[in-house]
C-alpha positions in Angstrom: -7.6 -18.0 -64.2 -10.0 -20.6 -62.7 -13.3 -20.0 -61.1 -12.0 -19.0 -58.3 -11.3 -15.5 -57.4 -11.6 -13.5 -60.3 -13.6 -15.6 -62.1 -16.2 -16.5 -59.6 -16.0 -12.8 -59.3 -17.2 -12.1 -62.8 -19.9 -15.3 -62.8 -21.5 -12.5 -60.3 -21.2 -9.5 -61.3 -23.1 -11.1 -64.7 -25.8 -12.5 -63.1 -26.1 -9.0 -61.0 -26.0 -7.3 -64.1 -29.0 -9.7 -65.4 -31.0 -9.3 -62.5 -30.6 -5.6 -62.9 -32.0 -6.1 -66.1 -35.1 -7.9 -64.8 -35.9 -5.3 -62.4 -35.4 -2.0 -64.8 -38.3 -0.4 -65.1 -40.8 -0.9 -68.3 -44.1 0.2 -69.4 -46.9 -2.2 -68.1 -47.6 -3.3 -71.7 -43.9 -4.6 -72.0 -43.4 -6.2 -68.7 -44.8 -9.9 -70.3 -42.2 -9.8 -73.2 -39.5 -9.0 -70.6 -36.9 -11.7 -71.3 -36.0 -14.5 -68.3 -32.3 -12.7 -68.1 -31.3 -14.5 -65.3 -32.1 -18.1 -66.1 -30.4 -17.1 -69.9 -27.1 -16.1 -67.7 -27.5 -19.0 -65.5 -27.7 -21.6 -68.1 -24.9 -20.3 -70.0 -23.0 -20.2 -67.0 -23.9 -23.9 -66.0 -23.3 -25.0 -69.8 -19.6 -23.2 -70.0 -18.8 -24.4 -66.1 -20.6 -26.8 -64.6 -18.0 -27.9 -62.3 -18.4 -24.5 -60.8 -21.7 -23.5 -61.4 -24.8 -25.0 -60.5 -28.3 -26.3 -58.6 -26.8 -24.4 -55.6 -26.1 -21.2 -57.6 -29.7 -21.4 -59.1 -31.2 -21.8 -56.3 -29.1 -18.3 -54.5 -29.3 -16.8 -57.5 -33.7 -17.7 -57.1 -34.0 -16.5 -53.5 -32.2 -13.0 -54.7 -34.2 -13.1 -57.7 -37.5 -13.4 -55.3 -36.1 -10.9 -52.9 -35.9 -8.4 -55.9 -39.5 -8.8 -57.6 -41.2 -9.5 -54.7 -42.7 -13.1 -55.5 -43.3 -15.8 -53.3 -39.8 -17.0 -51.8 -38.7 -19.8 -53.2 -40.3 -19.7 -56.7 -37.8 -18.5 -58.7 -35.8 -20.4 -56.3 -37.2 -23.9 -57.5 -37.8 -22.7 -60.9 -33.9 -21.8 -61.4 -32.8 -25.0 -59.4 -34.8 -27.6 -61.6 -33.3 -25.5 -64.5 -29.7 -25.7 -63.5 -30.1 -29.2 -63.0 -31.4 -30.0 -66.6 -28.6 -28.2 -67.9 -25.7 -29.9 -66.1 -27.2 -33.2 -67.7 -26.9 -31.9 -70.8 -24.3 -30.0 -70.5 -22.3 -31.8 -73.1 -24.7 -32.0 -75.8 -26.0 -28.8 -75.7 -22.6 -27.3 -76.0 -22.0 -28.8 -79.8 -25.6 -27.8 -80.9 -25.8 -24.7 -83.8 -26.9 -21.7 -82.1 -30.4 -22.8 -83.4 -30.4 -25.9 -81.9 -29.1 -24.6 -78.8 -31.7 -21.6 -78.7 -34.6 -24.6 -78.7 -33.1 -26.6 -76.0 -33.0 -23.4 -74.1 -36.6 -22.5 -74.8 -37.6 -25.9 -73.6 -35.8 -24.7 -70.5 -37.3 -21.6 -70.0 -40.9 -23.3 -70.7 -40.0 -25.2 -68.2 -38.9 -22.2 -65.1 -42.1 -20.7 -66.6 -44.1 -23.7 -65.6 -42.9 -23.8 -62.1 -44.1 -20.3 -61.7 -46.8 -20.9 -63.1 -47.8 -24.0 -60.9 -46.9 -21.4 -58.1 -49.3 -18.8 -59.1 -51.7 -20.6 -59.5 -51.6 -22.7 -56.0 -51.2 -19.8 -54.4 -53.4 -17.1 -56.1 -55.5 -19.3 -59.1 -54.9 -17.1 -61.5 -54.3 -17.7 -65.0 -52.1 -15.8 -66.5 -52.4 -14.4 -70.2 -51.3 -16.0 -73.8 -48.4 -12.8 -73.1 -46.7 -15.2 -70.4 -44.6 -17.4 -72.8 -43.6 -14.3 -74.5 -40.7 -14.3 -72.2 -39.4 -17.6 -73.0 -39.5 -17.1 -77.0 -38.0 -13.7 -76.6 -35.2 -15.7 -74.7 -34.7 -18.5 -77.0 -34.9 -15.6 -79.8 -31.8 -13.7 -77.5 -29.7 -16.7 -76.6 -27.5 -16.8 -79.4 -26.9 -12.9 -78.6 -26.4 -14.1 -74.9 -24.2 -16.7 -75.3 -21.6 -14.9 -77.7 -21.6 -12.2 -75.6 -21.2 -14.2 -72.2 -18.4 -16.0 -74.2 -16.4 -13.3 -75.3 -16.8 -12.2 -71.6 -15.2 -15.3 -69.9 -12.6 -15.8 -72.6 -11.3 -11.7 -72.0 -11.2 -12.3 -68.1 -9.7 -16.0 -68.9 -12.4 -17.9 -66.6 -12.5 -21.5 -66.5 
């Protein structure tokens, strides 16, 4: 099965399931070591297809992102967007990394959605967040290997490519 149909069916229904993550509910305490679930998805997605996946997907998959936590439209838009992009480029490299290899390329990544929203924030608000901000990012880089097995597994059993 190719992207299409089917399997640009279940490219969505994972990233709806990660943005269903983002927006579970959490003690307030937690919510900064909440991992970036959707940019992990996306980036595995981008990495396994890019022909099929990409800046455009980031950037929907942003806007509904925004939509759902109520941010500023657009900044998880941009952030996800310049993401995507970086990881079609390295697409190819990334892919024959060790898991620990791959999980610092993707906390670069991550750092780097995390500094677009933090450039947002603070043009728009000016306020600087707390040391608990990058939490999110290590906690993904710490999760991708779990991410990207699982996400694997997923698209070989419904045969996307």
């Amino acid at each position: 099965m190719s992207a299409g149909g089917h399997g640009r069916a279940v490219i969505v229904v994972t990233l709806c399931v990660a943005m269903l993550l983002v927006i579970l509910p959490m003690p307030e305490w937690a919510r900064p070591f909440r991992p970036p679930w959707v940019t992990l998805v996306l980036v595995y997605w981008v990495i396994a297809l890019p022909h099929c996946v990409g800046v455009a997907s980031g950037f929907a998959a942003g806007i509904v992102l925004d939509v759902l936590t109520g941010t500023l439209l657009g900044q998880h838009a941009l952030g996800l967007s310049v993401v995507a992009f970086i990881a079609i480029q390295l697409h190819q490299r990334i892919r024959v990394f060790p898991f620990w290899q791959q999980s610092l390329g993707i906390l670069a990544l991550l750092i780097v959605e995390h500094l677009f929203g933090l450039w947002i924030t603070g043009a728009t608000r000016g306020i600087a967040p707390p040391l608990e901000y990058w939490a999110g990012p290590l906690l993904g880089a710490l999760l991708w290997p779990w991410v990207f097995v699982t996400l694997r597994k997923t698209r070989r059993h419904f045969k996307v490519s």
